[in-house]
N, C-alpha and C positions, 0 to 999 in steps of 0.2 A: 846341474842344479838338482835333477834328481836325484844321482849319486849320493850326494849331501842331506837330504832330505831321506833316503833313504839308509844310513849311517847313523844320521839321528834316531830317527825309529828304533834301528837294532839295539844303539847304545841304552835308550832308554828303556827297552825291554830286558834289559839284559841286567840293570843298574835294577831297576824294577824286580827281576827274576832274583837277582842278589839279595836283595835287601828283605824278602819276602818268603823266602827259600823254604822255610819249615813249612807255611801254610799253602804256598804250590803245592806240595807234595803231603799235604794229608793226607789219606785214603778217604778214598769215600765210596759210597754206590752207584753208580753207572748204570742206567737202563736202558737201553737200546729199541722196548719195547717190545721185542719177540726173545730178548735176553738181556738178564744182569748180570751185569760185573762189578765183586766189592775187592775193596782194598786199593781201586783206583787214582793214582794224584789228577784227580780233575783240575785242579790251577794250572800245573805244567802242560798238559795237552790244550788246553785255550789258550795260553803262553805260547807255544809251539804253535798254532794252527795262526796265531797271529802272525807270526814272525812268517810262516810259509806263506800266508792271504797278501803282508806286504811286498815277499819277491816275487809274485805270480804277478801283481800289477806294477810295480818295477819295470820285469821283462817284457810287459805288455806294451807301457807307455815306450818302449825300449823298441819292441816291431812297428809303433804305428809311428814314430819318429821316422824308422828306414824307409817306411812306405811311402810317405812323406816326401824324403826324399828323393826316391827313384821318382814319383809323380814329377817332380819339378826338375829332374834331370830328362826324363822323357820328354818336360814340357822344353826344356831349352834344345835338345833336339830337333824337335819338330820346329821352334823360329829359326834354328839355325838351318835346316832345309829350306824355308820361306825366306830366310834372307839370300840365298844360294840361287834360290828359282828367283827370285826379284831380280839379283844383280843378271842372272843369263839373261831374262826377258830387256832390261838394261841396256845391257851389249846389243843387244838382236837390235832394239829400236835405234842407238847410235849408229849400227853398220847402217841402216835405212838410210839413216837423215845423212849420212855420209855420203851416201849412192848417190839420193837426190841433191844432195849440194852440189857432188860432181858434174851431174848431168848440168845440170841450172849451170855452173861458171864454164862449161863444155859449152853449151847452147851462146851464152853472153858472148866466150871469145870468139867463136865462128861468126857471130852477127858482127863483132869488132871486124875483126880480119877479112869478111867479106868483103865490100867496096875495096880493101886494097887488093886483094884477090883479083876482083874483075878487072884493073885499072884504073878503076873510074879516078881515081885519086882523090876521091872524096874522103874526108875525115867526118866522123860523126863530131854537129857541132855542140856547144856550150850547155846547152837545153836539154840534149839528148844524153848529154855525159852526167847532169846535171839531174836528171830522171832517174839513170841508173845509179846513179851514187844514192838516191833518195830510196829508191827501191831496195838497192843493199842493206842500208843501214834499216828499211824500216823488216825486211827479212833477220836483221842481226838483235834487235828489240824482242821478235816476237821470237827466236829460238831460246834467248836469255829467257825469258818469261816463261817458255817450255820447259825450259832446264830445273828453273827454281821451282816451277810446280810439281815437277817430279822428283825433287831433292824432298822438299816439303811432305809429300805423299808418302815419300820411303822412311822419311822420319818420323811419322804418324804411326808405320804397321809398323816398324822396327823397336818405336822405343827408343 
């Protein structure tokens, strides 16, 4: 867009410079204030100082555009580190709840397998299986509910 906009500018100075040509270039007198200069085309040097005043801010809007961009590429950087450090932190708390599930269904079989260990030949009855099954499921509720809170959380800082 600026391209364009700046195209039009030239063309019209130039269409401008054309059409106008003898009175650019009259002579005239020039004062600088500590010097004068005659026989100068003052039309052409403010025709000229235009055309340079519009590529200087061109070029300008032209570096704060790139700065612009490295900004927003630095910034996608640094989420893409925060996404990186999210997902290890992630992992770390999965191996945990890993460990302790193990431990927890390590612990359950041994209490299983004990009575037939000893002999006793007791089987745990209806109540007691019936406990644990109530306990599992309500341990399986509340890791779901963990899950989608931290699903929900990383969707929140990720965007």
């Amino acid at each position: 867009m600026r391209t364009i906009v700046l195209i039009v500018i030239v063309v019209v100075l130039m269409l401008f410079g054309i059409l106008n040509i003898n009175a650019l270039t009259f002579p005239h007198t020039l004062s600088l204030g500590f010097v004068t200069y005659t026989g100068v085309p003052l039309g052409l040097i403010l025709l000229l100082l235009g055309l340079a005043l519009a590529l200087v801010f061109y070029f300008w809007a032209g570096v704060s555009g790139l700065r612009a961009q490295a900004n927003s590429a630095k910034l996608l950087r640094d989420m893409e580190a925060l996404r990186v450090s999210l997902d290890s932190q992630e992992g770390s708390r999965f191996a945990q709840l890993q460990t302790h599930l193990d431990q927890r269904f390590g612990s359950l079989e041994t209490q299983v397998q004990a009575p037939k260990a000893l002999g006793l030949g007791k089987e745990l009855n209806a109540s007691d299986l019936a406990a644990t099954n109530a306990r599992i499921d309500a341990l399986q509720r509340d890791l779901n509910l963990q899950l989608a809170q931290l699903d929900d959380y990383l969707k929140r800082k990720l965007g």
